[in-house]
C-alpha positions in Angstrom: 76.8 84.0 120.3 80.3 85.8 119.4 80.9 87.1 116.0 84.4 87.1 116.6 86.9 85.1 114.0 88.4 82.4 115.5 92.5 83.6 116.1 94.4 81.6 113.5 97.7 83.0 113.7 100.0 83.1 110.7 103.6 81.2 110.6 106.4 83.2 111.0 107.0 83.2 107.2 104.0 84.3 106.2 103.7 86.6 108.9 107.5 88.6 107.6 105.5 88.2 103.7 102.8 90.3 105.3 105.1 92.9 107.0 107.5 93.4 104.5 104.4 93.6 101.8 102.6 96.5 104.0 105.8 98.5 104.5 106.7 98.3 100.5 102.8 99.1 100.3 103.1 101.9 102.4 106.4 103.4 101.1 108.6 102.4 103.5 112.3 102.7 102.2 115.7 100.7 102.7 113.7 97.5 104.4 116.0 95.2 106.0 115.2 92.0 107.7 117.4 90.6 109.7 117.4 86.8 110.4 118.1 86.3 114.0 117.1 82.5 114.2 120.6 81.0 113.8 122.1 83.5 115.8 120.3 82.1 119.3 118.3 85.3 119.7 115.9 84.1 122.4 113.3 87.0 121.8 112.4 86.8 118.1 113.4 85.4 115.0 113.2 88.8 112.8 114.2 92.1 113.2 112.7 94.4 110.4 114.0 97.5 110.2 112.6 100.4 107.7 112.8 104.5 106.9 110.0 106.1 107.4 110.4 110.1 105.9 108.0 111.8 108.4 106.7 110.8 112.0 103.4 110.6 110.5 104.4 107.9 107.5 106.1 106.0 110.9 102.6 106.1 112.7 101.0 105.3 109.4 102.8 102.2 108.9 102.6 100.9 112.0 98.1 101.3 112.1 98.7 99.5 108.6 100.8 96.8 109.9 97.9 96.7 112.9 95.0 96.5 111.1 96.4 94.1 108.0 97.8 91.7 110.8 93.6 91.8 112.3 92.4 90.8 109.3 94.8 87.8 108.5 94.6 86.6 112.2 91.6 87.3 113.2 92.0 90.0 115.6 95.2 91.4 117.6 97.3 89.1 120.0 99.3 90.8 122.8 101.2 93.3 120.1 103.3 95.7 121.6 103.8 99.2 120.7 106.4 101.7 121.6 107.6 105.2 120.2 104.3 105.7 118.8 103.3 109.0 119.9 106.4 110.5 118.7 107.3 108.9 116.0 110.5 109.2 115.2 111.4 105.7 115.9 108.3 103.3 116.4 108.7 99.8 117.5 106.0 96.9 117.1 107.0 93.5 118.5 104.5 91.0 117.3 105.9 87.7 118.7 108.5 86.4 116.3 109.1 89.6 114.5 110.2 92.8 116.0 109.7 95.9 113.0 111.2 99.1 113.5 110.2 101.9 111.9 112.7 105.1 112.1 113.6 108.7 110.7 116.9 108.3 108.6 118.6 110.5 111.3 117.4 108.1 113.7 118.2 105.0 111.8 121.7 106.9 110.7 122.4 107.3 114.4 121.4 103.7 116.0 123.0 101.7 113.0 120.4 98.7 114.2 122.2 97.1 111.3 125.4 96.4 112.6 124.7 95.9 115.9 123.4 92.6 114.7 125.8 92.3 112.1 126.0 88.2 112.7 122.6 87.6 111.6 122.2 87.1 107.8 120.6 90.5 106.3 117.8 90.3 103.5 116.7 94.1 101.7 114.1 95.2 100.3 113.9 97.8 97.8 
């Protein structure tokens, strides 16, 4: 018999509450959500986007962001993970949120911002 918790995934609200919660938690800085839904992104319907002041505090987050996700859910669903070992710009697509986690000369350079500068913009302290 499995011990396992049944998967009982988390809306798309709740799951950004969570996110943007564990970032604050985890002293994230400048969080941004972008709102891609009424835009006709096809791939997700948030972009989070976040400073992180060292490679480790990016790879910090992101096991945070992991682990907190487990627990609500039940256990991990097909997350992806890139930039991880480097760190300086760390990408976790759950599903219906994409979060990325840079260096501020990283996020200074990229500008993720204004790339998607039609989709309304919500920050965080």
């Amino acid at each position: 018999m499995s011990t396992q918790k049944p998967v009982a995934l988390l809306s798309p609200e709740k799951r950004l509450e969570l996110v943007v919660q564990t970032l604050s938690d985890k002293k994230a800085e400048a969080i941004v959500v972008l709102d891609l839904q009424e835009i006709g992104y096809l791939l997700c319907d948030y972009f989070v986007i976040a400073t992180a002041e060292s490679d480790r505090q990016a790879q910090a987050i992101i096991d945070t962001l992991l682990e907190r996700l487990k627990e609500a859910e039940g256990r991990q669903v097909s997350y992806h993970v890139e930039g991880y070992e480097v760190g300086r710009w760390v990408l976790l697509d759950i599903g219906d949120i994409v979060v990325h986690v840079l260096l501020p000369e990283v996020r200074e350079y990229y500008k993720l911002e204004e790339l998607w500068g039609d989709a309304k913009v919500r920050s965080y302290a």
